[in-house]
VEXZA-680555 format. One record per residue (C-alpha): residue in one letter; chain; x, y, z; residue number from 1. Coordinates in pm, whole numbers, plus 50000, padded with zeros to 5 digits. Layout:
BEGIN
REC resn chain  east north    up resi
REC    A     A     X     Y     Z  NUM
...
//
This chain:
BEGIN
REC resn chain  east north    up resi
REC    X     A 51677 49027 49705    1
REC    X     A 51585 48952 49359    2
REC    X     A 51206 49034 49218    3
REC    X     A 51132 48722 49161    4
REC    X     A 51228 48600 49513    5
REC    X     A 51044 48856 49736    6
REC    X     A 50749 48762 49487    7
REC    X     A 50772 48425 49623    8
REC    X     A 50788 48509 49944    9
REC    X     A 50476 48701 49893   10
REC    X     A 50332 48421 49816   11
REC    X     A 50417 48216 50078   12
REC    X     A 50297 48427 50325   13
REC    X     A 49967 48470 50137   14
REC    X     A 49894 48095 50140   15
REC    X     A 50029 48098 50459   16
REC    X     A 49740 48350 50614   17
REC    X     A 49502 48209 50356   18
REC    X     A 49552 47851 50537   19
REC    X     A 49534 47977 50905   20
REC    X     A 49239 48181 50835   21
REC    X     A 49027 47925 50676   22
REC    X     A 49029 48119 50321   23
REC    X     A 48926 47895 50089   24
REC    X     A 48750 48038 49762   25
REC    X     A 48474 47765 49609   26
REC    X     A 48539 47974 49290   27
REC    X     A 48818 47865 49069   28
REC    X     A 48710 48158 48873   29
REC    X     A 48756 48355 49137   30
REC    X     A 49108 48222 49265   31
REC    X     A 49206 48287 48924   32
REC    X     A 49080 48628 48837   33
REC    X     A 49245 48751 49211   34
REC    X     A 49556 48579 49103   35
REC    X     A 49603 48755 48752   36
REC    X     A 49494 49095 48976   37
REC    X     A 49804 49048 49184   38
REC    X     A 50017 48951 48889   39
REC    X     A 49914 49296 48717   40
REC    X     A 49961 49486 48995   41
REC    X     A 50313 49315 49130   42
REC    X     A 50377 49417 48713   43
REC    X     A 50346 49781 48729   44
REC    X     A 50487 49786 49095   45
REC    X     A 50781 49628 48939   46
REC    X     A 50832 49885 48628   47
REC    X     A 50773 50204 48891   48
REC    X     A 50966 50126 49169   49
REC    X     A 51337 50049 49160   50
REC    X     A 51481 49699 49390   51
REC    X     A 51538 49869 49741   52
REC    X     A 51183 50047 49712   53
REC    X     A 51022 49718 49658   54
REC    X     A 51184 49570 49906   55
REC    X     A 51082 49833 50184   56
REC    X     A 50713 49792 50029   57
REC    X     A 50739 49436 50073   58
REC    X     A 50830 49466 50439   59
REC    X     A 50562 49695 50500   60
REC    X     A 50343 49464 50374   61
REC    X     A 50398 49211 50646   62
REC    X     A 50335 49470 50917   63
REC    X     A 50098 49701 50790   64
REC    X     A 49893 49500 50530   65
REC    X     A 49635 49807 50470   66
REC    X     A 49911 50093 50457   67
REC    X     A 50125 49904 50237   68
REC    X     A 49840 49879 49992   69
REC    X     A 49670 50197 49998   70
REC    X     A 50066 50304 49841   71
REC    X     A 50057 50039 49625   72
REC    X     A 49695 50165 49473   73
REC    X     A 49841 50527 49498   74
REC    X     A 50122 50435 49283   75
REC    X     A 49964 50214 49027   76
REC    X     A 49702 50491 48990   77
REC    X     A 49986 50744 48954   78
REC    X     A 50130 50522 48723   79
REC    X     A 49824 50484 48525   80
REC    X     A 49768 50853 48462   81
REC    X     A 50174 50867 48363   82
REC    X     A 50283 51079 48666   83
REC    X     A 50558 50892 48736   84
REC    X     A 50819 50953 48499   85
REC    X     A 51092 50734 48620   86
REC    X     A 51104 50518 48878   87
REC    X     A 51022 50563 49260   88
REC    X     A 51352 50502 49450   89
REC    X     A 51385 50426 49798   90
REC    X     A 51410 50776 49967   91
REC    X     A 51075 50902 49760   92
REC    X     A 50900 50601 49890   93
REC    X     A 51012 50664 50199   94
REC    X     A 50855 51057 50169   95
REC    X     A 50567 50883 50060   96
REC    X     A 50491 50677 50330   97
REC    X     A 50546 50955 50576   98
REC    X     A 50332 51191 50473   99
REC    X     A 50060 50891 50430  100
REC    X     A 50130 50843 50832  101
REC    X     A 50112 51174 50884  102
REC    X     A 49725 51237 50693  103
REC    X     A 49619 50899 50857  104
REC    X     A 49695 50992 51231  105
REC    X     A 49396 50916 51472  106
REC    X     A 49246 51149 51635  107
REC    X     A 49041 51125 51973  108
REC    X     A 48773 51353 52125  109
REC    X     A 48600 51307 52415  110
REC    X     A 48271 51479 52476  111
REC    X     A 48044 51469 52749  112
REC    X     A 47673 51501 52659  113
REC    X     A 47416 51523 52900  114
REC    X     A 47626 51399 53133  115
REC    X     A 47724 51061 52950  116
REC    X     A 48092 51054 52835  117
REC    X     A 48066 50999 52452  118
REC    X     A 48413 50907 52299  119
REC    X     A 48454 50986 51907  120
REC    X     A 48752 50801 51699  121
REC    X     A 48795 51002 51342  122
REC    X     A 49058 50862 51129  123
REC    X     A 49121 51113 50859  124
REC    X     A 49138 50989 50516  125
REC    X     A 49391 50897 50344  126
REC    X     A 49480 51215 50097  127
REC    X     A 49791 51200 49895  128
REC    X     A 49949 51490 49841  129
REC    X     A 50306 51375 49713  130
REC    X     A 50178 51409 49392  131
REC    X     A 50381 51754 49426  132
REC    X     A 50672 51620 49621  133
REC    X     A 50728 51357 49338  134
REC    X     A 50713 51705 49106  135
REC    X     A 50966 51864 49346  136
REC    X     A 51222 51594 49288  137
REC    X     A 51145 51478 48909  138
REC    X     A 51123 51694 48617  139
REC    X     A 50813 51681 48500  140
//
């Protein structure tokens, strides 16, 4: 699938949620500014990851909305600071994205105080640590 068509459909299905979720900015200004933000982004997404990666991102995207862009942040920050010196193929992005599963597991405890039952949910945060698997497999 070519750029410029998963970029469409990326579109699509953003107007698409937009509509059924009643998502309609008063702010032209606003509209705008978000729109150039995603242009910039899908830019540098485009120029660090090769065509398979981008189109396992993409997929991502339409299942796991938040994971898919807590990578794309990781790698336009990486990016950014030039620690990506070629671009991410598929394989690397798949590393990625396990070892972000892996650092954002849930974890439940269950505790009883005074005799209530008192459940806890802590989510660790979302640490990347590829950083030194990218360095394993480029030459930095």
């Amino acid at each position: 699938m070519a750029d410029e068509e998963l970029e469409a459909l990326r579109r699509q299905r953003l107007a698409e949620l937009q509509a059924k979720h009643g998502d309609s900015s008063a702010d032209p200004l606003q509209q705008e500014a978000k729109q150039r933000e995603a242009e910039i982004r899908n830019t540098i997404l485009a120029q660090v990851l090769d065509q398979a990666a981008r189109a396992r991102l993409s997929n991502l995207a339409l299942v796991k909305p938040d994971k898919a862009k807590a990578v794309e942040n990781y790698l336009i920050q990486m990016a950014r600071y030039g620690q990506l010196p070629g671009k991410i193929t598929e394989q690397v992005l798949i590393e990625i994205l396990e070892k972000a599963s892996q650092q954002t597991e849930k974890t439940t405890t269950v505790k009883a105080v005074n005799g209530e039952s008192k459940v806890q949910v802590r989510k660790s945060s979302l640490l990347f640590s590829t950083v030194l698997a990218l360095k394993k497999n480029f030459i930095l």
